[in-house]
VEXVEXLUM-708534 format. One record per residue: residue number from 1; x, y, z of N, C-alpha, C in turn; residue in three letters; chain. Coordinates in steps of 0.1 Angstrom, whole numbers. Layout:
// residues N
[mivo NUM,[X,Y,Z],[X,Y,Z],[X,Y,Z],"ALA","A"]
...
END
This chain:
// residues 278
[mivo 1,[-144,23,-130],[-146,36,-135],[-132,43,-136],"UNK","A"]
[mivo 2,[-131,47,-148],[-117,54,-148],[-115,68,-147],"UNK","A"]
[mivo 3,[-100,71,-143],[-101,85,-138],[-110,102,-140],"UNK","A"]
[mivo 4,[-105,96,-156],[-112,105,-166],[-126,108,-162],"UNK","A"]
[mivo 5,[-130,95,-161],[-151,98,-163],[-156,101,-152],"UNK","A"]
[mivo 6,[-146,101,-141],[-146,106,-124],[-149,124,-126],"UNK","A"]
[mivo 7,[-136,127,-128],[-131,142,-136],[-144,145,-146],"UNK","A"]
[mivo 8,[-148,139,-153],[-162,144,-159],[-175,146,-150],"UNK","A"]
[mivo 9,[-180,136,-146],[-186,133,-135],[-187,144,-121],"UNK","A"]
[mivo 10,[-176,147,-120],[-171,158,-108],[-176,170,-114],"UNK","A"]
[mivo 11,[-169,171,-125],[-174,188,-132],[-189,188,-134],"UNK","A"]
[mivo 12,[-196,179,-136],[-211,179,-133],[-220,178,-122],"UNK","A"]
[mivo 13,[-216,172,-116],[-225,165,-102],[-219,176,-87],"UNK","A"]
[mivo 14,[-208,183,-91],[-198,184,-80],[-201,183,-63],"UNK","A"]
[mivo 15,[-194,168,-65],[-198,167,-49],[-185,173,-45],"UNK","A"]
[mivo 16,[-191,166,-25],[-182,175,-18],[-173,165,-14],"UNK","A"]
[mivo 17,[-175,149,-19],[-163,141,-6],[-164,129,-17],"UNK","A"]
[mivo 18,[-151,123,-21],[-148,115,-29],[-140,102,-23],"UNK","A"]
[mivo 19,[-146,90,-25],[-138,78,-20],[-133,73,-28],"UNK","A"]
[mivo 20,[-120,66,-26],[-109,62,-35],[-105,53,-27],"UNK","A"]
[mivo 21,[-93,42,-35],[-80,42,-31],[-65,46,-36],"UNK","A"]
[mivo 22,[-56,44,-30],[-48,53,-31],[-41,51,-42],"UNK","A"]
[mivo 23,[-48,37,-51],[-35,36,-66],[-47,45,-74],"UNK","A"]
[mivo 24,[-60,48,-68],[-68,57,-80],[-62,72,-81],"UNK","A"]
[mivo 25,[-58,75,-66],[-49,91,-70],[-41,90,-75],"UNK","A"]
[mivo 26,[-28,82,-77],[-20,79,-82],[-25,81,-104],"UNK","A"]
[mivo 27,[-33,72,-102],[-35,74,-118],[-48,84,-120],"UNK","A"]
[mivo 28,[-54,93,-109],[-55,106,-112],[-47,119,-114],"UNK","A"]
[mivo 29,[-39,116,-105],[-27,126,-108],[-18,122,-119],"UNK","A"]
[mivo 30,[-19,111,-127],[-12,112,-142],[-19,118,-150],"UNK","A"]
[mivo 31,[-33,127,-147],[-36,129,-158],[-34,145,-160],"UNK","A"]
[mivo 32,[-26,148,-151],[-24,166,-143],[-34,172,-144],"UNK","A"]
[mivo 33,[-47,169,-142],[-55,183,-141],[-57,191,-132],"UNK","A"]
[mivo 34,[-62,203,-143],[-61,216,-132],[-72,211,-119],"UNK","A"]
[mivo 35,[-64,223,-107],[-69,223,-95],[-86,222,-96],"UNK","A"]
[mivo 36,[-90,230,-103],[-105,232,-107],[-112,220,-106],"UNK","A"]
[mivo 37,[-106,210,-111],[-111,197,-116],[-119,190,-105],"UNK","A"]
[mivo 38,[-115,197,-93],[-121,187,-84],[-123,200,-70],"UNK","A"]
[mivo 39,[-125,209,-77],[-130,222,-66],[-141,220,-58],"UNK","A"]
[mivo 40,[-151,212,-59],[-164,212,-51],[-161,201,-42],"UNK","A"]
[mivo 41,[-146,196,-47],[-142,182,-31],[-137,196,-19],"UNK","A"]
[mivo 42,[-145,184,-6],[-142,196,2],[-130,185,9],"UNK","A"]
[mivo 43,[-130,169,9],[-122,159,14],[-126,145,11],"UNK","A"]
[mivo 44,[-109,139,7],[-109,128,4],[-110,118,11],"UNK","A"]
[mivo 45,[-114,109,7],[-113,98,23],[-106,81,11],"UNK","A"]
[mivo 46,[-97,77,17],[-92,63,10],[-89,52,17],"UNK","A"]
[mivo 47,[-85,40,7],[-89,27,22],[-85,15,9],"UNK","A"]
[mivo 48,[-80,1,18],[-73,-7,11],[-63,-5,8],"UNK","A"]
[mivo 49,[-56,5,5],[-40,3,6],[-34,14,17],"UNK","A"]
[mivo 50,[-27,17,27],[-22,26,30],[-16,39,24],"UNK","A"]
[mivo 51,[-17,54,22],[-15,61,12],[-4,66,18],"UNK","A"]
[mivo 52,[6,66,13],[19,73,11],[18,88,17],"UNK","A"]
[mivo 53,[31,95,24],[30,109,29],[27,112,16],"UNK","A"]
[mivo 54,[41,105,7],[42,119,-9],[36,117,-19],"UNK","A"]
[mivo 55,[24,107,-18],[8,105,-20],[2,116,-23],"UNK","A"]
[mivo 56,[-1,116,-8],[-8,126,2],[-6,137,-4],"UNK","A"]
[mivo 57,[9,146,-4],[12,154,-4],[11,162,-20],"UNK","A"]
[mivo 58,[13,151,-27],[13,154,-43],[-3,160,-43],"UNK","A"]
[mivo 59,[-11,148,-37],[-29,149,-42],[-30,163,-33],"UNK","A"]
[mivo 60,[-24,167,-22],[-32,180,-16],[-27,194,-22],"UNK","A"]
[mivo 61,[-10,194,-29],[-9,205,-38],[-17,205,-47],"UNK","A"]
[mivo 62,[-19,194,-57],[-30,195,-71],[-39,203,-65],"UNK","A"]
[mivo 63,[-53,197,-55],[-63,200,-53],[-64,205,-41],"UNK","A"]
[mivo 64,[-55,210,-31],[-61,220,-26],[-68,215,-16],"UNK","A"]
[mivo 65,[-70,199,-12],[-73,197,-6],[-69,182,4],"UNK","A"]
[mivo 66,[-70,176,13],[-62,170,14],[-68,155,16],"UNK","A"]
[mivo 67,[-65,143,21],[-72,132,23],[-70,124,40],"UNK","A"]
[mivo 68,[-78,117,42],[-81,106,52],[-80,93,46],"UNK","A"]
[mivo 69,[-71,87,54],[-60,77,49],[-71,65,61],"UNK","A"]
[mivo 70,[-79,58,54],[-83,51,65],[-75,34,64],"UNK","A"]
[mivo 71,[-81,28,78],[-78,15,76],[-91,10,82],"UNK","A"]
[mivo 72,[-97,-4,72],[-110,-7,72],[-112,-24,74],"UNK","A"]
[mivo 73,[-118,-30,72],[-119,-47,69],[-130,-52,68],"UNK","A"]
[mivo 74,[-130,-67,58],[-147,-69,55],[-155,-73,70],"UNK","A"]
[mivo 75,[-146,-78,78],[-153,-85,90],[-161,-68,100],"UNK","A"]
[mivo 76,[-162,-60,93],[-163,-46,102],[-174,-37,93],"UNK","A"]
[mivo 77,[-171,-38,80],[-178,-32,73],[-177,-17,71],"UNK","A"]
[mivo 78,[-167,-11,81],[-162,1,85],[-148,7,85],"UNK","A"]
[mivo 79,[-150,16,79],[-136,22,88],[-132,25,103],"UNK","A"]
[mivo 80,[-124,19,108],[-120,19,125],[-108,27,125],"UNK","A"]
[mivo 81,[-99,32,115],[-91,43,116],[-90,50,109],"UNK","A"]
[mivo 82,[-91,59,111],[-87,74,99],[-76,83,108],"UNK","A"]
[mivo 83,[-65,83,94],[-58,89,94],[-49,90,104],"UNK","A"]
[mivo 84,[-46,80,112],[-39,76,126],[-48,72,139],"UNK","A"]
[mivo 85,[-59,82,136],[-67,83,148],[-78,73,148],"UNK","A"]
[mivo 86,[-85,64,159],[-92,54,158],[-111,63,155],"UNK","A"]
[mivo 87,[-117,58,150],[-129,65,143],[-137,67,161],"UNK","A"]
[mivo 88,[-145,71,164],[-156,70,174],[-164,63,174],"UNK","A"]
[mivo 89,[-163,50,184],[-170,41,186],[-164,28,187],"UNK","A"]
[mivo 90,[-151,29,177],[-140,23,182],[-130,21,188],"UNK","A"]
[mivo 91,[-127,11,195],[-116,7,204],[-106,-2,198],"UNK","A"]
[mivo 92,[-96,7,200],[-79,-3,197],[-70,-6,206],"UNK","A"]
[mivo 93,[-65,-19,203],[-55,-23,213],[-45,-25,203],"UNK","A"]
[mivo 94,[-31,-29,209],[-22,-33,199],[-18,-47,210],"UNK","A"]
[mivo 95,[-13,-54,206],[-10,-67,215],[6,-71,208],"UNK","A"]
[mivo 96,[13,-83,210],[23,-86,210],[30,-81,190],"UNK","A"]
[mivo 97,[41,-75,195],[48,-71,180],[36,-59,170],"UNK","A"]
[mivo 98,[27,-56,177],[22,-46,169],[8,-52,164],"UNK","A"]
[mivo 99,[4,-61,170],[-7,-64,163],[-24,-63,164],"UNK","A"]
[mivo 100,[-28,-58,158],[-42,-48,158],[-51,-56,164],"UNK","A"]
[mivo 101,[-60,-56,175],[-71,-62,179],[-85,-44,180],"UNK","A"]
[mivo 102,[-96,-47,177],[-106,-39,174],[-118,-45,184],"UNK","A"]
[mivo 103,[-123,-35,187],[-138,-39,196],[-148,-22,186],"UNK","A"]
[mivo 104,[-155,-31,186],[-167,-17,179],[-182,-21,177],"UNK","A"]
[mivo 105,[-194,-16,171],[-207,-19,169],[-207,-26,158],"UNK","A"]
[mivo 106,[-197,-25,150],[-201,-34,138],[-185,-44,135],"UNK","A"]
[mivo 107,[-194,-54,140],[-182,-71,138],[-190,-81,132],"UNK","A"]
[mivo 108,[-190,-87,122],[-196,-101,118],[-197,-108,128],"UNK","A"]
[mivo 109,[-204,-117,126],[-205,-128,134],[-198,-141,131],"UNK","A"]
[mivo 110,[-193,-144,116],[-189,-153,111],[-183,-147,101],"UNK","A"]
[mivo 111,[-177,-165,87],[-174,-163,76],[-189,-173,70],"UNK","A"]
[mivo 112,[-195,-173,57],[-201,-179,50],[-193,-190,46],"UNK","A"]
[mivo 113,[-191,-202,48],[-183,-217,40],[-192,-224,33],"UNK","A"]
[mivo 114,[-199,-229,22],[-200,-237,20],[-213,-245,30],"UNK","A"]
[mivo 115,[-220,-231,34],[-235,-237,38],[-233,-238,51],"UNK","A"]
[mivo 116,[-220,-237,62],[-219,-234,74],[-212,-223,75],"UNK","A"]
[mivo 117,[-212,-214,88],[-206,-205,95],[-201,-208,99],"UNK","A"]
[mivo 118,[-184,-203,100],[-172,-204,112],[-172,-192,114],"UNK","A"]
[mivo 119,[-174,-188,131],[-170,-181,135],[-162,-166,137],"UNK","A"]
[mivo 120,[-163,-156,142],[-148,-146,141],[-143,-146,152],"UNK","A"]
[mivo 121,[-133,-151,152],[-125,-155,169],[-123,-141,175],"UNK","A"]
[mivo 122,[-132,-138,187],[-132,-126,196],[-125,-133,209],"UNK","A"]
[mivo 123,[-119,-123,215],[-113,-125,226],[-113,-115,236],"UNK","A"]
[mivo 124,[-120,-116,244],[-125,-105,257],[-131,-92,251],"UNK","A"]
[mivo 125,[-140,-95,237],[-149,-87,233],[-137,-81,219],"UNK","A"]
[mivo 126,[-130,-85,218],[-118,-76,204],[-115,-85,194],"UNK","A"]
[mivo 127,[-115,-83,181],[-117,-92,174],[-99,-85,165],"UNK","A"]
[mivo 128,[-91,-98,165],[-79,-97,155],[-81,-92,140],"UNK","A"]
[mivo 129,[-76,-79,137],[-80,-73,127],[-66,-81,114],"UNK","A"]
[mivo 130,[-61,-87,118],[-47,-88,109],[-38,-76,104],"UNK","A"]
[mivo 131,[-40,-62,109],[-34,-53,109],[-20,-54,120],"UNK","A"]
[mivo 132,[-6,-48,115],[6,-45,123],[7,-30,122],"UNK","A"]
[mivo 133,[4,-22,133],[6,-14,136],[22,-4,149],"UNK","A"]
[mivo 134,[25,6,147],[31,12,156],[23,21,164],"UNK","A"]
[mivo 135,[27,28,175],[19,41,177],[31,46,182],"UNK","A"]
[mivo 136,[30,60,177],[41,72,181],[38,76,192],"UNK","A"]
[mivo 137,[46,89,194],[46,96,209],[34,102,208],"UNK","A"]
[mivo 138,[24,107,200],[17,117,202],[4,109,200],"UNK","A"]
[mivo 139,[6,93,203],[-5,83,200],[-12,81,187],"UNK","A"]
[mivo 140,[-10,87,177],[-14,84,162],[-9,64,160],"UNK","A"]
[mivo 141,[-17,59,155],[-10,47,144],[-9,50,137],"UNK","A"]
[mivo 142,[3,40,133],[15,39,123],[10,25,113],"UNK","A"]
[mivo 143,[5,24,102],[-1,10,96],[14,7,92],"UNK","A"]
[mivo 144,[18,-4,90],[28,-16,90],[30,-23,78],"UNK","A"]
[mivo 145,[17,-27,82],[11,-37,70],[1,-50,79],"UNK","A"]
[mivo 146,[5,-57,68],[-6,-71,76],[2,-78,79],"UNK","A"]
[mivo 147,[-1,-88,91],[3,-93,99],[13,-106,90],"UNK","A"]
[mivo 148,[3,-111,76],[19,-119,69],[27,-113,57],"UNK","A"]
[mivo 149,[25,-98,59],[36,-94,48],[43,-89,58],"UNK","A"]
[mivo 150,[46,-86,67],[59,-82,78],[71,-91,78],"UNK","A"]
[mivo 151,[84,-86,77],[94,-92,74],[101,-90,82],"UNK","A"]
[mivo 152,[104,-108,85],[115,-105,101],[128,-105,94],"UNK","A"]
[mivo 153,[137,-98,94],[149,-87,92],[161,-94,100],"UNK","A"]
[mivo 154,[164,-105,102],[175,-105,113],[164,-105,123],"UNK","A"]
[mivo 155,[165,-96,136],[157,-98,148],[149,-84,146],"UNK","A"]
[mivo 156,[144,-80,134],[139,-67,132],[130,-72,128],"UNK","A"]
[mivo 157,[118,-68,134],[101,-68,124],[104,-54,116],"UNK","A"]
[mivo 158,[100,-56,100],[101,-48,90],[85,-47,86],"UNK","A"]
[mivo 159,[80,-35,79],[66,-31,79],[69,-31,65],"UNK","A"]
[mivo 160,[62,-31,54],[65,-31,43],[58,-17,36],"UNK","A"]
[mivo 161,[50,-12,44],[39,4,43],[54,13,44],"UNK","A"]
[mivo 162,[61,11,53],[69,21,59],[78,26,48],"UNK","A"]
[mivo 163,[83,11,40],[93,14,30],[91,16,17],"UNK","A"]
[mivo 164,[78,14,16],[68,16,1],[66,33,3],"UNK","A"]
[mivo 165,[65,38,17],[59,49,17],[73,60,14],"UNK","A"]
[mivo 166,[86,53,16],[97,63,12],[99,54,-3],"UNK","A"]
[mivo 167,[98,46,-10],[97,46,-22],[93,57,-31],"UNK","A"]
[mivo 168,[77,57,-33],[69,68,-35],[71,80,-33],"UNK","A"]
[mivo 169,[81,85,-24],[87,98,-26],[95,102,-32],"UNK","A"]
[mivo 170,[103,93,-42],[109,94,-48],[105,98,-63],"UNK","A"]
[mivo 171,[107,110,-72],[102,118,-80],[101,107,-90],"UNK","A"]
[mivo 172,[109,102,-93],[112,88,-104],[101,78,-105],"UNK","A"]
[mivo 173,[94,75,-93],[92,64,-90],[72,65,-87],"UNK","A"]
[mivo 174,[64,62,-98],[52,65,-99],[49,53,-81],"UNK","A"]
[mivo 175,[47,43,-84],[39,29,-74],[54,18,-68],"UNK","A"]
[mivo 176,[55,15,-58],[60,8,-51],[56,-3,-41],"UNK","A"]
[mivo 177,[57,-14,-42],[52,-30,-33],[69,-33,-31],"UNK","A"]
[mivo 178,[70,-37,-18],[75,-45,-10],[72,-56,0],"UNK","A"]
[mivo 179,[81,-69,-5],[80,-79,-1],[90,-90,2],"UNK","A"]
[mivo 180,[86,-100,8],[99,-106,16],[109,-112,6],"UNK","A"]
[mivo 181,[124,-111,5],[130,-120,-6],[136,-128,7],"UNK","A"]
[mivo 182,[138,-143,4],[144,-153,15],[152,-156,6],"UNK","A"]
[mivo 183,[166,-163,11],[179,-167,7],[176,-185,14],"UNK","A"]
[mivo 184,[187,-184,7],[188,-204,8],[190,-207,26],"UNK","A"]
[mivo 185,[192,-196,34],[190,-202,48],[180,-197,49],"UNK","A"]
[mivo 186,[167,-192,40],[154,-186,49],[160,-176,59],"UNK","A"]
[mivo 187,[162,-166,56],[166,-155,60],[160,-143,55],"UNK","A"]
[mivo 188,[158,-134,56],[147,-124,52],[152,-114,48],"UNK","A"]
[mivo 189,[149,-106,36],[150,-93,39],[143,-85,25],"UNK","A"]
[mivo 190,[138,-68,30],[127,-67,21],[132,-62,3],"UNK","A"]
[mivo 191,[124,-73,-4],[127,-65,-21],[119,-56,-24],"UNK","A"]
[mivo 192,[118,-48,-36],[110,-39,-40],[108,-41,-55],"UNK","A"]
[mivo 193,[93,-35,-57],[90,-35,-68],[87,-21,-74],"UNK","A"]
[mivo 194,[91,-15,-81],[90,0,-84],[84,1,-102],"UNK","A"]
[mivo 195,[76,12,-98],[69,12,-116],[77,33,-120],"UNK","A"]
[mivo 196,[80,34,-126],[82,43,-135],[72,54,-135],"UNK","A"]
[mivo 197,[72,72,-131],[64,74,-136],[68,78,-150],"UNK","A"]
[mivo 198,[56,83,-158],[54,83,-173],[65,96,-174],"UNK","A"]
[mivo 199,[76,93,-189],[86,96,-191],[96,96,-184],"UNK","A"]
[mivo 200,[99,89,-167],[107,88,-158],[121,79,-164],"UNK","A"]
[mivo 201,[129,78,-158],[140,65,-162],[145,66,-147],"UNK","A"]
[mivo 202,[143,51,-145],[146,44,-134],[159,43,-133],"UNK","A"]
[mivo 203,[165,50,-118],[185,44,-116],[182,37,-106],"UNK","A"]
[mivo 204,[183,25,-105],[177,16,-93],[192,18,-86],"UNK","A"]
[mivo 205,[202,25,-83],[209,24,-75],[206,42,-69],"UNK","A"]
[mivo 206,[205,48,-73],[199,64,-71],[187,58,-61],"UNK","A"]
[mivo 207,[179,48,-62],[166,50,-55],[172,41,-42],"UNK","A"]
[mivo 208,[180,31,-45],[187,22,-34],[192,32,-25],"UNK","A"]
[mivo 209,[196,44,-30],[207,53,-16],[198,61,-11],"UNK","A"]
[mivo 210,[184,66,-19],[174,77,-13],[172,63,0],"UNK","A"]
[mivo 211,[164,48,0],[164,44,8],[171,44,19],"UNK","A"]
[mivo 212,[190,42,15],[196,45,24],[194,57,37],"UNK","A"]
[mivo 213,[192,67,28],[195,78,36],[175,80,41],"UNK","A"]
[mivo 214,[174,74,40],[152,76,50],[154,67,56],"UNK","A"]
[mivo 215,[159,54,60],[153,41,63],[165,31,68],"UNK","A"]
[mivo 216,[163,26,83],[172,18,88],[179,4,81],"UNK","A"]
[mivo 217,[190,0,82],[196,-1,73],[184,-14,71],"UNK","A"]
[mivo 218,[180,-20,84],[170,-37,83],[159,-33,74],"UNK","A"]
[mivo 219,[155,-17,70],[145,-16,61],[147,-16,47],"UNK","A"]
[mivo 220,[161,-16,45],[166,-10,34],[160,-22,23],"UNK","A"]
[mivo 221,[158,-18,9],[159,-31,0],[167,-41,-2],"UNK","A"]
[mivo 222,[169,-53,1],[180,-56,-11],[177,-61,-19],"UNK","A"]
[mivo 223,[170,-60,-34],[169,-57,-41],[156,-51,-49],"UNK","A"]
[mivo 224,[158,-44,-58],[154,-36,-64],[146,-39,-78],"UNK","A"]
[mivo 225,[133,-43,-84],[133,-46,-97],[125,-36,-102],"UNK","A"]
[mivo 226,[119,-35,-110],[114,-26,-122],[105,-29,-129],"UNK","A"]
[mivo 227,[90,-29,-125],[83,-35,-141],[73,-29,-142],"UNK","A"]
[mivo 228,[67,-31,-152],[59,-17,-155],[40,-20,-152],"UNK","A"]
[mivo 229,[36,-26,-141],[31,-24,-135],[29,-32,-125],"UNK","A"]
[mivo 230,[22,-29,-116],[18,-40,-101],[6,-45,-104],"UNK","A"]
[mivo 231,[6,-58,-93],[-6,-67,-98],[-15,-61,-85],"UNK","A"]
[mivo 232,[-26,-59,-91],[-38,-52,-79],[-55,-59,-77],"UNK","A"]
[mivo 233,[-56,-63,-72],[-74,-69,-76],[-84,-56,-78],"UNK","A"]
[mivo 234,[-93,-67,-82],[-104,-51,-83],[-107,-40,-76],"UNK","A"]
[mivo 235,[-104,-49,-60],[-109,-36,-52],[-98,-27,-48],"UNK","A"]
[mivo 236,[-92,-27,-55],[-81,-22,-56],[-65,-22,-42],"UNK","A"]
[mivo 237,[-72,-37,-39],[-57,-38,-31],[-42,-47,-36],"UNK","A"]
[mivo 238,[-34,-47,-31],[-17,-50,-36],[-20,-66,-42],"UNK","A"]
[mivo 239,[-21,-73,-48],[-17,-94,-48],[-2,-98,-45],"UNK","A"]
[mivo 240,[3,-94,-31],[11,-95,-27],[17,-110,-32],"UNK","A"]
[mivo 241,[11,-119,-29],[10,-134,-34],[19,-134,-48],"UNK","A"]
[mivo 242,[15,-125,-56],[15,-125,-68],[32,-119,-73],"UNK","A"]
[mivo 243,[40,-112,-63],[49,-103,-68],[62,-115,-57],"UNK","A"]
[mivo 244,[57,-121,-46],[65,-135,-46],[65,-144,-53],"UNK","A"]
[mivo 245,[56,-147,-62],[59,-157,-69],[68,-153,-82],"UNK","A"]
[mivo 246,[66,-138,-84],[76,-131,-93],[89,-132,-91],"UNK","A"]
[mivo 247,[91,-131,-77],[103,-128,-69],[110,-141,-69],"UNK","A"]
[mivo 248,[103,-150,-65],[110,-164,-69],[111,-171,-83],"UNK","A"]
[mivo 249,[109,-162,-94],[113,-172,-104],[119,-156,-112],"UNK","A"]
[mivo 250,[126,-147,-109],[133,-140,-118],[146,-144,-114],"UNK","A"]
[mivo 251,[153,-141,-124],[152,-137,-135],[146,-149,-151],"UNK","A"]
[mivo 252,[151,-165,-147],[148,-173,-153],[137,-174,-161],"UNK","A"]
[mivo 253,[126,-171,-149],[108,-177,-153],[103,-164,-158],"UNK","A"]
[mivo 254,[105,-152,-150],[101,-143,-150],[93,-141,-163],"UNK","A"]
[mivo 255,[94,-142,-170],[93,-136,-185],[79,-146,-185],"UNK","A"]
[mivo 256,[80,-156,-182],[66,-172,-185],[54,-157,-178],"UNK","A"]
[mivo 257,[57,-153,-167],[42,-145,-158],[35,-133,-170],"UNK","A"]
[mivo 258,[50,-127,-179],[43,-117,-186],[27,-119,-190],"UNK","A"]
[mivo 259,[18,-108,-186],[5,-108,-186],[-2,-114,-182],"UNK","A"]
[mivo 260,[-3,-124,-172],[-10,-130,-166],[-17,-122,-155],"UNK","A"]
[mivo 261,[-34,-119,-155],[-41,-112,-146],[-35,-94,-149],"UNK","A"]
[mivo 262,[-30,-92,-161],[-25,-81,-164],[-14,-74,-154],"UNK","A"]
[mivo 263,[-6,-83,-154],[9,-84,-149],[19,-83,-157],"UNK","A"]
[mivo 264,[21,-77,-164],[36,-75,-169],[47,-74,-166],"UNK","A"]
[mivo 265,[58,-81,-171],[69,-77,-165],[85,-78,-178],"UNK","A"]
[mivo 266,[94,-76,-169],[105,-77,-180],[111,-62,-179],"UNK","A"]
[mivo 267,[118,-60,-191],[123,-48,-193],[114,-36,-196],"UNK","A"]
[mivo 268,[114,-25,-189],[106,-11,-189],[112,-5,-199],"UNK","A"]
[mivo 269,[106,4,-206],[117,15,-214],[125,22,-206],"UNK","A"]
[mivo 270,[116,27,-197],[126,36,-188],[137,33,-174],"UNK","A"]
[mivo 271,[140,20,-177],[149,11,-166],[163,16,-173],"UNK","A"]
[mivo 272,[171,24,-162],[183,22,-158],[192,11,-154],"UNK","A"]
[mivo 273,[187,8,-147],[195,-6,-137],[188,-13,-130],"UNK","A"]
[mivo 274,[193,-23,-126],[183,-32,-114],[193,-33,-109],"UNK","A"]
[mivo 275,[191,-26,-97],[201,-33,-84],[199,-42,-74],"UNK","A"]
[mivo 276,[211,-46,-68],[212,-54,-55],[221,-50,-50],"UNK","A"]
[mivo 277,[214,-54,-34],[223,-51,-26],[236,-61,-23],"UNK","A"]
[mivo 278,[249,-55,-32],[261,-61,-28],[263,-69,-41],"UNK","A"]
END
């Protein structure tokens, strides 16, 4: 359903609470409409990707109202966090390097294979959510990312939400994915993928020093590309899969992926530069 027939739909029906994820405000808010458009929302609630502060912040000037940033999974059927805070009824632990274990009323019992059930490995009643989490002083979580897009940095676990989420605040810069780039000793450190918003022009060394100046140097990019959109599945989460295999065949291949699963890539109109670091 696209944004538009949402925005029509609303002006008719006007409910009071709208589910998304967070690339649908993204391409609701390209279409600027007035505040009005969505007056009868009293709150947003989203889920599947982590939503950016300047997300957040963009969608709650438009509308006046603001959102619940959950984190959810199919083994649960639920949301077990909104908005930092764990939902009621749920229990969280974090266990070694940040990593999410959940206890609650609703856990599968398996996966369906091929006409048998395997199991969901629980362990003293908590079932491994594949979530990497922090928790601050004031005990809110901090989502990370998942447990195999985290990028070990030198001796630094790197979150890849954290640096997507100062991407995105950058005026320039409509959607941002980050993911691991490895060097010939398998060594780590995080690249980025940045899309343009509409009439923007990208200075990929302008957006390199905004990172500088938000984000420890092990978060920093090194490098930077440009294309004019990200690969997403239907239900609207990242194909992380999809933007390393990118990452390993540019500049050479790059061009062979153009439109594949409606992936484009190559030169943007509005690319300035592509940088690297050094």
């Amino acid at each position: 359903m696209s944004p538009a027939h949402v925005l029509s739909l609303a002006s008719g029906a006007q409910p009071t609470l709208l589910f998304a994820t967070p690339r649908f405000l993204v391409a609701l808010l390209e279409l600027f409409p007035p505040r009005s458009a969505l007056a009868s929302v009293r709150c947003t609630v989203t889920a599947g990707e982590p939503l950016p502060a300047g997300l957040f912040e963009r969608y709650r000037h438009r509308f006046g109202h603001g959102a619940l940033d959950g984190i959810c999974s199919a083994e649960t059927l639920h949301v077990f966090v909104s908005s930092g805070t764990p939902v009621p009824g749920w229990e969280i632990q974090l266990a070694d390097r940040g990593r999410m274990n959940i206890r609650g009323p609703w856990v599968v019992d398996g996966y369906w294979r091929g006409g048998t059930v395997d199991p969901v490995a629980i362990t003293k009643g908590f079932m491994a959510s594949g979530d990497v989490c922090r928790r601050t002083q004031d005990g809110s979580l901090v989502f990370l990312g998942r447990s195999d897009d985290m990028i070990s940095a030198g001796s630094v676990q790197v979150g890849p939400a954290e640096i997507e989420s100062v991407l995105a605040e950058h005026p320039d810069v409509l959607e941002a994915a980050v993911v691991a780039d490895r060097d010939s000793a398998g060594t780590e450190s995080p690249a980025a993928f940045v899309v343009p918003r509409a009439g923007h022009r990208i200075d990929a060394d302008a957006i390199a020093q905004h990172c500088r100046s938000r984000l420890p140097a092990a978060a920093c990019p090194c490098r930077i590309e440009v294309v004019r959109e990200l690969p997403w599945t239907a239900g609207g989460s990242l194909r992380r899969p999809a933007l390393r295999q990118l990452l390993a065949a540019w500049p050479a291949e790059a061009e062979s992926l153009t439109g594949q699963e409606g992936f484009p890539t190559g030169p943007h109109p509005g690319v300035a530069a592509r940088a690297t670091d050094g």
